[in-house]
TORNU-512652 format. One line per field, with one value per residue (C-alpha): chain; x, y, z. Coordinates in steps of 0.001 Angstrom, whole numbers. Example, Ala and Ser with C-alpha at 12.3 -4.5 7.8 and 13.67 -1.06 7.14 Angstrom:
2
mol = [A  A]
X = [12300  13670]
Y = [-4500  -1060]
Z = [7800  7140]
***
This chain:
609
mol = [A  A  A  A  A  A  A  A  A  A  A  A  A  A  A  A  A  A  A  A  A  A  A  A  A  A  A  A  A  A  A  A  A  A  A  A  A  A  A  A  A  A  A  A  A  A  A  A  A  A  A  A  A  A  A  A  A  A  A  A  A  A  A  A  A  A  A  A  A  A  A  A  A  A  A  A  A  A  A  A  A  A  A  A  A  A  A  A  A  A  A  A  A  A  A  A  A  A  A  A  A  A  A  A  A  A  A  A  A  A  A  A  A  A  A  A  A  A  A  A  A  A  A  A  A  A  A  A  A  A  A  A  A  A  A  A  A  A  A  A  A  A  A  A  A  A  A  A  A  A  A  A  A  A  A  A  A  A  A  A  A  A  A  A  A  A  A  A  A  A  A  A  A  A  A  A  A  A  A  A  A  A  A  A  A  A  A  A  A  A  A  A  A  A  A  A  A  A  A  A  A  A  A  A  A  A  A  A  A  A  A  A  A  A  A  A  A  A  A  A  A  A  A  A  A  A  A  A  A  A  A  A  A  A  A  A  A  A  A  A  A  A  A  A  A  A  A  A  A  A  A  A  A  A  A  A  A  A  A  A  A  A  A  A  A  A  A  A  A  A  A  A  A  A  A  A  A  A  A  A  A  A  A  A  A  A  A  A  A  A  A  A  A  A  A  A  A  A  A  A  A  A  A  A  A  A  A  A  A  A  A  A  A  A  A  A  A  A  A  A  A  A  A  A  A  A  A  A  A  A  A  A  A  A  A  A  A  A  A  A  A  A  A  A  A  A  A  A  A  A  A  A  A  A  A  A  A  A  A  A  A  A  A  A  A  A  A  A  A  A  A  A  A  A  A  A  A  A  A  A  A  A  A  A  A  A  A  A  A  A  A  A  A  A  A  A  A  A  A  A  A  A  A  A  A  A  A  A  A  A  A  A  A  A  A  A  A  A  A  A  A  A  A  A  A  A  A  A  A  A  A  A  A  A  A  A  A  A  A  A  A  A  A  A  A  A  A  A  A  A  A  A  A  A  A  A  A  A  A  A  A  A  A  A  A  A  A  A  A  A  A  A  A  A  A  A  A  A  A  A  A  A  A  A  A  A  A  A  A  A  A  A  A  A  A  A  A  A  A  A  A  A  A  A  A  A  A  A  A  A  A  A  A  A  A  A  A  A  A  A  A  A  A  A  A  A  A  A  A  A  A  A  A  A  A  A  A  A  A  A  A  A  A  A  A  A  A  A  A  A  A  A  A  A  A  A  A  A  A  A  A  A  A  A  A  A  A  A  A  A  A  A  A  A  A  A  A  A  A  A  A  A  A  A  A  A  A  A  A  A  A  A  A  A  A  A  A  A  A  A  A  A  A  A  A  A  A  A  A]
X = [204875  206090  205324  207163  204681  202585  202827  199255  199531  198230  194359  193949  193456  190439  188615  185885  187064  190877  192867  194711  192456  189643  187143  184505  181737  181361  180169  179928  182030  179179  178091  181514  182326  185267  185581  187661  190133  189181  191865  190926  188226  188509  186189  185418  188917  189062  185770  187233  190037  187817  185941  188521  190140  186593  184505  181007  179991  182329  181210  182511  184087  185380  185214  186056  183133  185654  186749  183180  182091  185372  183845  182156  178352  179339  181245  178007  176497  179285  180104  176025  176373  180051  177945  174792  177222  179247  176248  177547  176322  177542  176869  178318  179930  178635  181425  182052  179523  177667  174127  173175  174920  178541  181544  184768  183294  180343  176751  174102  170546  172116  175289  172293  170184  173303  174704  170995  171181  174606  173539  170376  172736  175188  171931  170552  174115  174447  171004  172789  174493  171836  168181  166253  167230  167919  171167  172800  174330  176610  176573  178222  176097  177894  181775  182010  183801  181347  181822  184953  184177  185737  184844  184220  186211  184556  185957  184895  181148  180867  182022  180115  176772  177970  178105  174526  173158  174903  173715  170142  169546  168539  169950  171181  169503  171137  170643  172520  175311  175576  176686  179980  180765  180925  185068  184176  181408  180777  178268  177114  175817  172702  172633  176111  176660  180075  181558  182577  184239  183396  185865  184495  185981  186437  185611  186901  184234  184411  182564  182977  183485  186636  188906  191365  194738  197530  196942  193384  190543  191363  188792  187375  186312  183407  183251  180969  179882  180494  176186  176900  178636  176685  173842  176039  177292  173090  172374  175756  175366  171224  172041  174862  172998  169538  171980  173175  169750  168824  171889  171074  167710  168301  170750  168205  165352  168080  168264  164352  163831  166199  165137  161811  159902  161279  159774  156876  154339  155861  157532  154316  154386  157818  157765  154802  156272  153454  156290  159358  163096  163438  160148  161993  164270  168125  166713  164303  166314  168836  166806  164992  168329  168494  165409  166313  169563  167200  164684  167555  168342  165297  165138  168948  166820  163845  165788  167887  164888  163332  166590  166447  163029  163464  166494  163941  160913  163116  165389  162727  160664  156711  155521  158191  156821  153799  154427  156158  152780  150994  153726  154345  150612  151087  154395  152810  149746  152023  154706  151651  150884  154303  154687  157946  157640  154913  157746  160085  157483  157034  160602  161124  158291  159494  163145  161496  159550  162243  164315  162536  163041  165782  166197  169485  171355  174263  173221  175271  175775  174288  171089  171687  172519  169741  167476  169107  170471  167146  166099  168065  168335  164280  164277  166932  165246  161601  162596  164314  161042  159218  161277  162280  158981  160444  163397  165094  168211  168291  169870  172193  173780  177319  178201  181748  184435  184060  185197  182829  178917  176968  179825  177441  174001  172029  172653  172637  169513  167939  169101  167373  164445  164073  164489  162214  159418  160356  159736  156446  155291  156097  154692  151412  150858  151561  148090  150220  148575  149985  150769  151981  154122  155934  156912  158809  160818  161814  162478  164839  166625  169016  172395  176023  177313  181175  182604  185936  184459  182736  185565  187376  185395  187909  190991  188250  188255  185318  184860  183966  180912  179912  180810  178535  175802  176260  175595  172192  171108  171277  170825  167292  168038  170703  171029  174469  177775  181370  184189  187044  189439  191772  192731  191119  192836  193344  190932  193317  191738  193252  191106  189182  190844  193927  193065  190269  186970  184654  183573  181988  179663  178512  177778  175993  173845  173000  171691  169411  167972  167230  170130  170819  172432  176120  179545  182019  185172  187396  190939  192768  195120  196442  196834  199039  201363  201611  200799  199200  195466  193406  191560  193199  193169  189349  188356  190008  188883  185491  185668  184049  183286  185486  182233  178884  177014  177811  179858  183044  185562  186637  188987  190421  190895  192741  194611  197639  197532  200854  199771  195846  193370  191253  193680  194249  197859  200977  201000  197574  198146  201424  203529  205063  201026  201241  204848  204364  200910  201322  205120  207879  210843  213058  209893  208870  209791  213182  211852  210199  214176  212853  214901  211887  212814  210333  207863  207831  204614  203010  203970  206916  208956  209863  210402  207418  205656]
Y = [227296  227571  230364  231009  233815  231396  232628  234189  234660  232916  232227  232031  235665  235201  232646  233975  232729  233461  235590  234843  237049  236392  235381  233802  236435  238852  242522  245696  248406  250516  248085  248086  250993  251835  253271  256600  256619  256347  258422  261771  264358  265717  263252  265749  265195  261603  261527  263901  261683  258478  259929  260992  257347  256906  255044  255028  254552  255852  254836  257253  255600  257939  255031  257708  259308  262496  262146  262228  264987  266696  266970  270006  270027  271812  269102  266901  269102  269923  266418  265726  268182  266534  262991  264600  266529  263030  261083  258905  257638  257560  255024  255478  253506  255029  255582  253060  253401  250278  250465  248558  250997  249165  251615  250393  251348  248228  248745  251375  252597  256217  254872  253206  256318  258478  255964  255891  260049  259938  257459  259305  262346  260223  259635  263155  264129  261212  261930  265240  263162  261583  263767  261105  258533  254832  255122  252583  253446  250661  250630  247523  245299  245894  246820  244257  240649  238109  234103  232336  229369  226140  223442  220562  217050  213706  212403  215356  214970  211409  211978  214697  212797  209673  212120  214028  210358  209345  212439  213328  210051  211132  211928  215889  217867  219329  223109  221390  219980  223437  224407  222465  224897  227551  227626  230850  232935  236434  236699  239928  240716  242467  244417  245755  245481  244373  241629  238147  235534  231902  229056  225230  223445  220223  219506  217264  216123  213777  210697  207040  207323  206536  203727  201421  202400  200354  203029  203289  204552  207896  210287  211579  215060  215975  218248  221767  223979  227187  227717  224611  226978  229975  228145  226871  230153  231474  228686  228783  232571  232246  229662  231210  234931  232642  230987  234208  235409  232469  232059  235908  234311  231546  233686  235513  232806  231489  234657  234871  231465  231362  235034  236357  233864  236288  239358  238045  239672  243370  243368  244692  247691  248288  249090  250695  253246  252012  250685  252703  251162  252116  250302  246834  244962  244499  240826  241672  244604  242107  239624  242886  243665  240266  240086  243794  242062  239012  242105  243240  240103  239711  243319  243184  239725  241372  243938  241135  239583  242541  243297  239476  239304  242496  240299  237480  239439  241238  237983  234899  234080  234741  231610  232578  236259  235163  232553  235379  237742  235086  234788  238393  238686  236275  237567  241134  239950  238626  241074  243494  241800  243195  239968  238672  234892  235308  237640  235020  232568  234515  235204  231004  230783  233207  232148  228349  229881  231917  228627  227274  230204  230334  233795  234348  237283  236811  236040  235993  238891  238101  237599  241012  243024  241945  243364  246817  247464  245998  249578  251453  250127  250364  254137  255617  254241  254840  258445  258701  257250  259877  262784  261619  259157  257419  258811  257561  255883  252190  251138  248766  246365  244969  241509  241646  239096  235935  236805  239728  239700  239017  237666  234770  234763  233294  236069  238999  237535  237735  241407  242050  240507  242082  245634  245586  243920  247286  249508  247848  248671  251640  252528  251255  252997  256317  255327  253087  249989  246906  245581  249288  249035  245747  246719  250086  247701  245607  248759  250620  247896  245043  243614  244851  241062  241668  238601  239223  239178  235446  234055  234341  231253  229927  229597  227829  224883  225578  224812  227207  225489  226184  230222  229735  228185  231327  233959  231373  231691  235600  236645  237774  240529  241467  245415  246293  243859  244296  242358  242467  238537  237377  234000  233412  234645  238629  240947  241711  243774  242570  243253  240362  237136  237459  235751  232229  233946  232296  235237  233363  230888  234282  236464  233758  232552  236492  236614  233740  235526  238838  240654  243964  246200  247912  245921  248053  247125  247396  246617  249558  246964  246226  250333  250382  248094  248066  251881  251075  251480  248504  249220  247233  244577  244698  245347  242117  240013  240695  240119  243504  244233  247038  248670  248809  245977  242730  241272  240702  242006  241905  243508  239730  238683  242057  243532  241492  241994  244620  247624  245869  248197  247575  247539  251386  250714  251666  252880  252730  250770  249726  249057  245727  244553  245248  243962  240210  238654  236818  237711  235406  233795  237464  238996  236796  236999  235890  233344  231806  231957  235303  239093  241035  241598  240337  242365  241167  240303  242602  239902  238256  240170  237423  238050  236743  237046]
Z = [1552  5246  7689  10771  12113  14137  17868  18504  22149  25429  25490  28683  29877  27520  29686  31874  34698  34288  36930  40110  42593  41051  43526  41081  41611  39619  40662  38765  39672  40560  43053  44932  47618  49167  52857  53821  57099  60123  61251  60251  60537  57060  55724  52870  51669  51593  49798  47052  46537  46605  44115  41799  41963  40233  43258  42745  46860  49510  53019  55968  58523  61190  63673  66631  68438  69038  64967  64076  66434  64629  60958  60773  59979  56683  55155  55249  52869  50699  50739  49426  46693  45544  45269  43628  41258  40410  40765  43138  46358  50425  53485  56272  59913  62830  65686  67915  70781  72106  71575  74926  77277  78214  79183  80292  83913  83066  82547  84000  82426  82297  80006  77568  77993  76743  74308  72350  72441  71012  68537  67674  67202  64240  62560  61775  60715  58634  57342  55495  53191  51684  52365  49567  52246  53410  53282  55199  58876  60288  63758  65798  67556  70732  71708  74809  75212  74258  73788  72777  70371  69467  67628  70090  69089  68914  71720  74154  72844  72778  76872  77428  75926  78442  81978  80485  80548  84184  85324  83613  82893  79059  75814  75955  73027  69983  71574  74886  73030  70690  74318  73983  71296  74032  75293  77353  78000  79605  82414  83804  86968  86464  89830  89509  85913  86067  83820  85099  81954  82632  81136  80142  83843  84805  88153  90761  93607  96332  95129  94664  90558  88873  87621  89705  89482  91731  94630  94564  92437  90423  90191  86716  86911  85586  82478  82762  80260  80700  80469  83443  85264  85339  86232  89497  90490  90181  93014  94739  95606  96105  98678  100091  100862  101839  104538  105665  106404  108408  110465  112154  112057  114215  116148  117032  117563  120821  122142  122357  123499  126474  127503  126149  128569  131305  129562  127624  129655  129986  126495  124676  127841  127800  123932  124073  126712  129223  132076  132401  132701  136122  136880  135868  138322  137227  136154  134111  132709  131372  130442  128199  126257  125441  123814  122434  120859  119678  117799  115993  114517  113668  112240  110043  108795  107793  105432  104134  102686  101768  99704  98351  97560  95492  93407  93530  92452  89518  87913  88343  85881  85096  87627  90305  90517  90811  93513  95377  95206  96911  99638  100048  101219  104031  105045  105361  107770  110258  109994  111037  114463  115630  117843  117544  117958  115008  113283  113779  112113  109600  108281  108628  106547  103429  103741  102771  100314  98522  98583  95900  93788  91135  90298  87604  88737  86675  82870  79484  77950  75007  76857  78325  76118  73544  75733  76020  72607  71222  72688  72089  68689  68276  69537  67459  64550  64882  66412  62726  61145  62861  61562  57832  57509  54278  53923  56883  57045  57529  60821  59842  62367  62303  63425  65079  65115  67197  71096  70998  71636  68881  66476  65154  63250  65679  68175  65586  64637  67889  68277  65151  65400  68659  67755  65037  67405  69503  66784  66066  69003  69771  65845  66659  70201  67702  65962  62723  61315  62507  59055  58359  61549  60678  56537  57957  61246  58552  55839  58772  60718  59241  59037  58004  57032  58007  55612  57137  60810  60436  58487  61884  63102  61169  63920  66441  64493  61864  57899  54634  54567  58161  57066  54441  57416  59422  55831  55234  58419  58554  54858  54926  56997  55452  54186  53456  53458  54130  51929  53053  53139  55784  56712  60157  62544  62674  60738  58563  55833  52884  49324  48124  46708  48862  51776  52367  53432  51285  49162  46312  48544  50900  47909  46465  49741  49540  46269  46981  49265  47539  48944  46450  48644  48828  49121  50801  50537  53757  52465  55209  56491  52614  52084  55171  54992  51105  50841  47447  46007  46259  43424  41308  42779  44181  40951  38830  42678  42295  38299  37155  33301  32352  30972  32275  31013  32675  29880  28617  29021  32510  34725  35955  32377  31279  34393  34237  30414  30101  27338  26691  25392  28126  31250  31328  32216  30069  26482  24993  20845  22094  19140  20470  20205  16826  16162  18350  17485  14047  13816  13557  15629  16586  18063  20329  24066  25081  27337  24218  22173  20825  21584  23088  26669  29214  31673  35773  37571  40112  42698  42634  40148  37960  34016  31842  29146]
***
């Protein structure tokens, strides 16, 4: 007997790993947050309706300072007893405020001093919304420029290793060539705090190197790093205020040798008050202003190197302070004999001295900043340690996209590392156990790993796998993460699966290392141009089972299925279900030679199945 009912419907929505978006990790929903706006102060609000979408984390992210200081203190507890009532949980994003003290106007202590209050201030609010504590706050590592990357070709390494050998006369290291990696960096001057960028240069000098060309030899610049660079403008302006001082110096030393031979024997009188003006004749009178002149040379000198020495004293290194101690000793014993020929010795002698002394008075931000939002950083959470002991939030610390300070692992790393040292110490001068000490530092302070952020590496010339380099390098500290894709070049917030961040290969390189913390999905730039939920579409990305137990089925296998069971879309027990699978011929789709009229596809509209 024949049957014509043998159309039982596509398998492959049943395969595991079936689904367009799907990302090829596989979350629970519970596991997967979503942020509110940043535009608004009714943060309340846009929790509700989080909620009621069915979210099981919401992170706040009223990104404004004024927005934040806009909610009032209310809503932080109505919005903990909404969470405890739906048994759901909250993180939050800090404003934007950088931790190390940088305002548009550049740095100062005072900015630091009132950017770690303000921060300390987000932290005890935030603390409202979740009293059992460690909930995550994200705060950015820092809101300044930092270093511009680019992958370096072959050909530029291969001639920088050549001019490192001409010039050094040695193989350059792998931390010197990582420097070719550098396309622009951001020195600071750390007496004025203002902001200087420095570009990779090639530089032209007068020498006998080149190659013969019909009208001569044509010179081949020479090829500086941008860490090349600040390291020249360090000496060039050392050198350049050091010749300033000796030039009055030696302005000064003519003045006394043509005319304090004429004086020499009343000058000590004359200063002393012992021999009156009027007692001098017009000779010696002029020949006195002259040396008077010569004295305040000497003098503007003296306060020159004074102000230098301080610079010197402050930016050198342990063995150049300590060089300078010695030095400073001998400088004051001669200054004391107020003669000025032995003044004038004296000053030639610490001008020499100071020579060989390389203090850095501009420095990368990087290196700056590390040092003052390692502080602040430290403070805000061991002052929070102090107050909610284990129930503290965890200080959380968000790696930006490349072109801003502390966009790669090495440098968030550093920060890190730094700020819990800090808090460590400051723990154990309060009478805490070393051991003690260390366990809560690396409890309180951590990572936010933006995925969307590091991708952006991407447009400088770098690989998936080297994304995946940057997550290994930084997962241990890692507290909180969030997804969000994009293709490399804007941080576009588009959901998961829609974009080429390397989702799968981070998540994973996080799991090896213990990582059990909240994903919050940042997909704002999808919901405003599309003006859609994301839900959907996070939800079949990131593969999650449509129940709680981490099985079958899942949302990527049965989201694009149209009237499922399990999709939640359309009419549940549809009755074409019943009347297609193991029909015959007239019921099956007209694309098949059937008469059931097909569906469209949630992207490009065209009929299907």
């Amino acid at each position: 007997m024949a049957y014509e009912f043998f159309y039982s419907g596509t398998p492959y929505p049943l395969e595991p790993e079936y689904g367009e978006l799907f990302t090829g990790y596989r979350i629970s929903a519970g596991e997967i947050g979503a942020p509110t706006s940043i535009q608004t102060a009714n943060q309340l609000q846009e929790v509700t309706n989080l909620l009621s979408q069915g979210g099981k984390v919401v992170e706040l992210q009223p990104l404004s300072p004024e927005v934040f200081d806009t909610i009032p203190k209310q809503h932080f507890k109505e919005i903990e007893r909404l969470t405890k009532l739906t048994g759901t949980e909250t993180t939050v994003h800090a404003p934007l405020i950088d931790p190390a003290g940088f305002t548009r106007e550049g740095w100062s202590e005072a900015n630091r001093e009132a950017a770690e209050k303000q921060i300390q201030s987000i932290v005890e609010r935030s603390h409202e919304l979740n009293p059992k504590g460690n909930m995550p706050i994200t705060i950015h590592a820092s809101s300044i420029p930092g270093t511009e990357y680019s992958k370096p070709s072959k050909k530029l390494v291969e001639r920088y290793k050549k001019q490192f050998i001409e010039e050094y006369g040695r193989e350059p290291t792998k931390e010197e060539l990582k420097q070719l990696e550098e396309n622009k960096i951001i020195a600071i001057n750390q007496e004025t705090g203002q902001l200087i960028p420095i570009k990779r240069e090639e530089r032209f000098y007068p020498v006998e190197v080149g190659v013969k060309t019909k009208a001569g030899k044509k010179i081949i610049p020479e090829f500086r790093t941008p860490e090349e660079e600040l390291k020249i403008m360090n000496q060039s302006e050392w050198h350049n205020n050091l010749t300033q001082v000796l030039f009055y110096k030696n302005r000064g030393d003519e003045i006394l040798e043509k005319y304090y031979p004429a004086v020499k024997k009343i000058w000590d009188k004359v200063v002393t008050g012992k021999i009156k003006m009027n007692q001098l004749t017009n000779a010696e009178k002029a020949a006195l202003n002259q040396v008077y002149n010569a004295h305040e040379y000497l003098e503007n000198s003296r306060l020159v190197l004074n102000n230098l020495f301080n610079k010197a004293y402050k930016y050198g290194n342990e063995k150049e302070r300590a060089h300078l101690s010695e030095v400073a000793k001998s400088f004051e014993e001669k200054i004391r004999k107020k003669n000025l020929a032995i003044t004038s010795e004296a000053l030639q002698d610490l001008i020499r001295e100071m020579q060989s002394v390389k203090p850095n008075i501009y420095v990368k931000v990087e290196d700056f900043a590390v040092r003052e939002a390692s502080k602040t950083l430290a403070n805000t959470a061991f002052n929070a340690y102090k107050k909610y002991k284990d129930k503290a939030p965890i200080i959380s610390i968000e790696n930006l996209y490349p072109g801003m300070a502390f966009s790669r692992s090495d440098e968030l790393k550093e920060l890190v590392e730094r700020a819990r040292k800090k808090f460590e110490e400051k723990a154990v001068k309060e009478g805490m156990s070393r051991s003690e000490a260390k366990d809560a530092a690396n409890k309180l302070i951590g990572v936010t790993w933006d995925v969307g952020h590091i991708n952006m590496l991407r447009k400088a010339g770098y690989k998936p796998e080297e994304i995946k380099k940057e997550t290994e390098k930084i997962a241990k500290l890692v507290k909180h993460v969030h997804l969000t894709d994009n293709f490399g070049y804007a941080d576009t917030h588009l959901p998961p699966g829609m974009g080429n961040v390397p989702i799968k290969d981070i998540l994973k390189e996080l799991e090896k290392a213990g990582f059990k913390g909240k994903k919050i999905v940042e997909a704002g730039g999808f919901v405003q141009h599309f003006k859609v939920s994301p839900t959907q579409y996070i939800l079949e990305a990131m593969g999650s089972p449509l129940y709680s137990a981490m099985m079958q089925p899942y949302w990527n296998q049965i989201v694009s299925s149209y009237g499922s069971y399990f999709a939640g879309y359309g009419t549940m027990l549809p009755e074409q279900h019943f009347s297609m699978y193991g029909a015959g011929f007239s019921t099956l789709p007209a694309e098949l030679g059937g008469q059931v009229p097909g569906k469209q596809t949630r992207f490009g509209g065209t009929p299907t199945a």
